[in-house]
Steps between C-alpha positions, in 0.01 A plus 500: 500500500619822411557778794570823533411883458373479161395166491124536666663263800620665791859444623482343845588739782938494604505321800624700775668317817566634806666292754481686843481389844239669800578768685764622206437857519699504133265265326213696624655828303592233216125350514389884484750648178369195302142582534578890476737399120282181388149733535320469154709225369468117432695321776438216738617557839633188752648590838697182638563460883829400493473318856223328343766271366837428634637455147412895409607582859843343450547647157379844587605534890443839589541660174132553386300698374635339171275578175482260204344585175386255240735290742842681455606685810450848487542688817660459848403682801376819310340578205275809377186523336670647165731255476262212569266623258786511239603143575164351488431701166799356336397168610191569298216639727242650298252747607186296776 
């Protein structure tokens, strides 16, 4: 099948993947700049507990937030809205 902006099919939404941990005060601002540079485009967001798994707490100790988009990493620690929204558009999020 045939996707894409022209094509009548919609692109699925980049899948966004924040691995965070509670009480991170960081992945809260992270959490926040994503929804502030994401608004208005296509873009599924998961938020992974990394002590919901010692595998991702082993790999990721203490260093989270940590952002993946379309499952490259993309940020550490801090990111901001502008340059979110420029990642996730050159991962190919279209206007919602």
């Amino acid at each position: 099948m045939e996707r894409g902006h022209n094509s009548g099919v919609p692109d699925p939404p980049v899948v966004v993947t924040l691995y965070t941990r509670e009480g991170c005060h960081l992945c809260e601002e992270a959490r926040a700049r994503i929804r502030e540079g994401g608004h208005g485009l296509a873009y599924r967001l998961d938020v992974v507990d990394v002590d919901s798994d010692p595998d991702l707490a082993r790999r990721f100790g203490e260093e989270v937030p940590v952002v993946f988009v379309g499952g490259r990493k993309a940020f550490k620690f801090r990111l901001t809205s502008a340059e979110f929204r420029a990642r996730i558009e050159r991962a190919g999020a279209r206007p919602a």
